[in-house]
N, C-alpha and C positions, 0 to 999 in steps of 0.2 A: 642651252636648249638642246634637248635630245632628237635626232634624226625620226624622219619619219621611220625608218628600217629600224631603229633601235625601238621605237613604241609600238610598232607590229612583233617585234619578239616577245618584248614585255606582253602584250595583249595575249599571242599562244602559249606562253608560260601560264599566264592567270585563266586563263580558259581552261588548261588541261589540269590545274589543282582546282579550279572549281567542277568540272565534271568528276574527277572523283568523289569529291564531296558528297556533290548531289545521289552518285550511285551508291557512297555509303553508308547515307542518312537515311535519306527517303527512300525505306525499301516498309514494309509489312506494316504502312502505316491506315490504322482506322479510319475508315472516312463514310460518310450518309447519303454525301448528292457532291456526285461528277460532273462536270463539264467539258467540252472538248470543242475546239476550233480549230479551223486554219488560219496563219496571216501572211499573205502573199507579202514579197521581196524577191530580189535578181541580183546577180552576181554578173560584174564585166556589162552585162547587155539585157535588156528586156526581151522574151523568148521573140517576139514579133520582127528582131533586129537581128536574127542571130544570118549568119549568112549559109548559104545549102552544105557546104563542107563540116559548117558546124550543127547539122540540122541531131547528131546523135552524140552531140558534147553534154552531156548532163550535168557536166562542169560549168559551164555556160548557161544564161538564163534564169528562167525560173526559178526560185526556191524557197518552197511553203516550209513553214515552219507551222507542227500540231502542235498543240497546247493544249494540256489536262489542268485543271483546278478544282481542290475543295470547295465547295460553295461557301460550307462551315467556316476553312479557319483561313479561307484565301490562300493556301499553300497549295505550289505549282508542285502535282504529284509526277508527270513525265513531260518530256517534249522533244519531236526528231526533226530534223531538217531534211529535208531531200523533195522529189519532185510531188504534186500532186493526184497519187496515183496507187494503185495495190500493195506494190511493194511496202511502202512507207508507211502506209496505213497499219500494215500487219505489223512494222516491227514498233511502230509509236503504242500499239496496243499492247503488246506484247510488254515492253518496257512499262507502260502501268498497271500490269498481272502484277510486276516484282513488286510493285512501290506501295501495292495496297495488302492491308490483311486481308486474310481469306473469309470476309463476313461479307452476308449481302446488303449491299447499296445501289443507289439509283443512277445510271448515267445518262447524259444527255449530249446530243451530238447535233446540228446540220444536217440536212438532206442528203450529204455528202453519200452515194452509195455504200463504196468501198468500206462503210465502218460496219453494214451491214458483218457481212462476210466476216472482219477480223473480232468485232463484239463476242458475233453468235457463235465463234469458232472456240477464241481466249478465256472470253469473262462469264462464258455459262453457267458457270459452278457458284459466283458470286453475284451476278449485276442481273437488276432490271434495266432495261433498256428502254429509252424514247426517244423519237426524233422529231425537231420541231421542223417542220416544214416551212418555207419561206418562198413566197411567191413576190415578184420583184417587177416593179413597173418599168418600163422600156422608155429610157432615158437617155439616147446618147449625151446631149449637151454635157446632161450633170458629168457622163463619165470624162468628156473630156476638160471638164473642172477641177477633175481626182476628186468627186464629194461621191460618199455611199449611194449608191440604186433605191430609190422609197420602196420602202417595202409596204405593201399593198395586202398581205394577206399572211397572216402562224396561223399554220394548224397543228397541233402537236396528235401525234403519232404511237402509239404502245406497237414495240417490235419483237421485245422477248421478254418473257414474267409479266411481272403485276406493275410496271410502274406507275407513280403516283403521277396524273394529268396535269395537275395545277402545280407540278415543280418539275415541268419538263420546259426548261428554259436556258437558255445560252446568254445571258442578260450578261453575270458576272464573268464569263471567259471575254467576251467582248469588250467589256470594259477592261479586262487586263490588254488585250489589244491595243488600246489606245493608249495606255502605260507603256507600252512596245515602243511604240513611235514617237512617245513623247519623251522619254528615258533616255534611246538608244540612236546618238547619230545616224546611224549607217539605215536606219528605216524612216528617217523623216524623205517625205515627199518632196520631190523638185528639186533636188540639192545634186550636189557630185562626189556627196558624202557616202556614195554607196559600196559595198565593198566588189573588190576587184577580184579577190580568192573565195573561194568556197570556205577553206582552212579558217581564212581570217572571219568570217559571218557566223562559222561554228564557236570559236571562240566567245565571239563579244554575245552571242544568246546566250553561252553558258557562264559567262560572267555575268551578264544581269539576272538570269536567271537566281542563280548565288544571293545577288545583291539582295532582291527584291524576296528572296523567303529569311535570309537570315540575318541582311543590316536594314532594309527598309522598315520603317515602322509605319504602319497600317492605319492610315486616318481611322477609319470606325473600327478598329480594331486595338487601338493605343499600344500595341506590341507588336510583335516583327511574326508572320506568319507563321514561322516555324518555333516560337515559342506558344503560339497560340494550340500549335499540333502536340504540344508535349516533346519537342525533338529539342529541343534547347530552353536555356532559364535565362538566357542573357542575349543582350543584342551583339553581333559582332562586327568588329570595325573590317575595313579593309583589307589592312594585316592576315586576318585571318582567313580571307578568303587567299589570298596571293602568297601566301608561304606553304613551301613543299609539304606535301600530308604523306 
């Protein structure tokens, strides 16, 4: 049986041949309708725990993880980890300027302000923009259940261009969300499975990441996301994601 320290090596090896992957696949690829979320997760401590010494650890705490998705072929086109906030915003958008072609499509994002600013700055040249708006009933019990806030009220939103109303939705990023938690130890709820480095959480997103465009095969999709993009003609195993590129 291999050491806990021997499978955290193995994990940052396989995390950094799958980030390349991801950066030299999915770059100029077609897509019709964007999605974008956040999914909360913490590193070491929940930001509410962190103690005043650590109030400017960024290493420590929080750590959202964006997420972009075709709606079309379910391919994850970018996704950054870091806090939830400007900076992060700008460079997740940024990161899906490279990954899309330069034709226009429709993106969808959360009220989240910040995407304002990085959308209208980035994706000018190519994206309409919407934002569904979520209006969320005030719940404590349920939060201290860990079940979602009922959401009470979408209004979707036209921020820049023509985008279409009735596919200004977050439905399918959100359900990748729960693929997140359901996949990936280290974000299941209540557990001590949570990671302790920042390094090691970068890793295990960008190996499922990997996993989930190009070995998962896609219930209503019957092939693996990134075959469905035209970026591969086969499924790939493991192997391929963990051996040096």
């Amino acid at each position: 049986m291999r050491s806990p320290k021997t499978v955290l090596v193995i994990l940052k090896v396989a995390g950094k041949n799958c980030e390349k992957i991801m950066g030299r696949l999915i770059v100029n690829v077609p897509v019709e309708d964007v999605q974008c979320d956040e999914i909360w997760g913490f590193v070491q401590k929940k930001e509410a725990h962190k103690y005043p010494w650590e109030a400017n650890d960024n290493s420590v705490g929080d750590a959202y993880c964006f997420v972009a998705i075709d709606r079309k072929t379910k391919l994850i086109l970018n996704f950054a980890l870091g806090r939830r906030d400007q900076a992060t915003t700008d460079i997740f958008i940024e990161g899906l300027q490279a990954a899309t072609a330069p034709q226009r499509f429709q993106i969808t994002t959360d009220g989240f302000q910040p995407y304002k600013s990085a959308i209208t700055t980035t994706l000018s040249d190519r994206a309409d923009f919407g934002m569904l708006i979520k209006v969320y009933a005030q719940d404590p019990e349920g939060e201290r259940r860990y079940s979602p806030a009922e959401v009470v009220d979408a209004t979707p939103k036209a921020i820049m261009g023509q985008p279409d109303k009735k596919r200004i939705c977050t439905s399918h990023v959100e359900r990748q969300n729960l693929s997140i938690r359901m996949g990936m130890r280290r974000m299941t709820r209540l557990t001590n499975a949570f990671s302790k480095k920042w390094e090691n959480l970068w890793a295990a997103y960008c190996l499922w990441f990997a996993f989930y465009n190009f070995c998962r095969i896609h219930q209503t999709l019957r092939v693996t996301p990134a075959m469905q993009a035209g970026i591969t003609d086969r499924i790939w195993d493991l192997e391929n994601l963990i051996s040096p590129q």
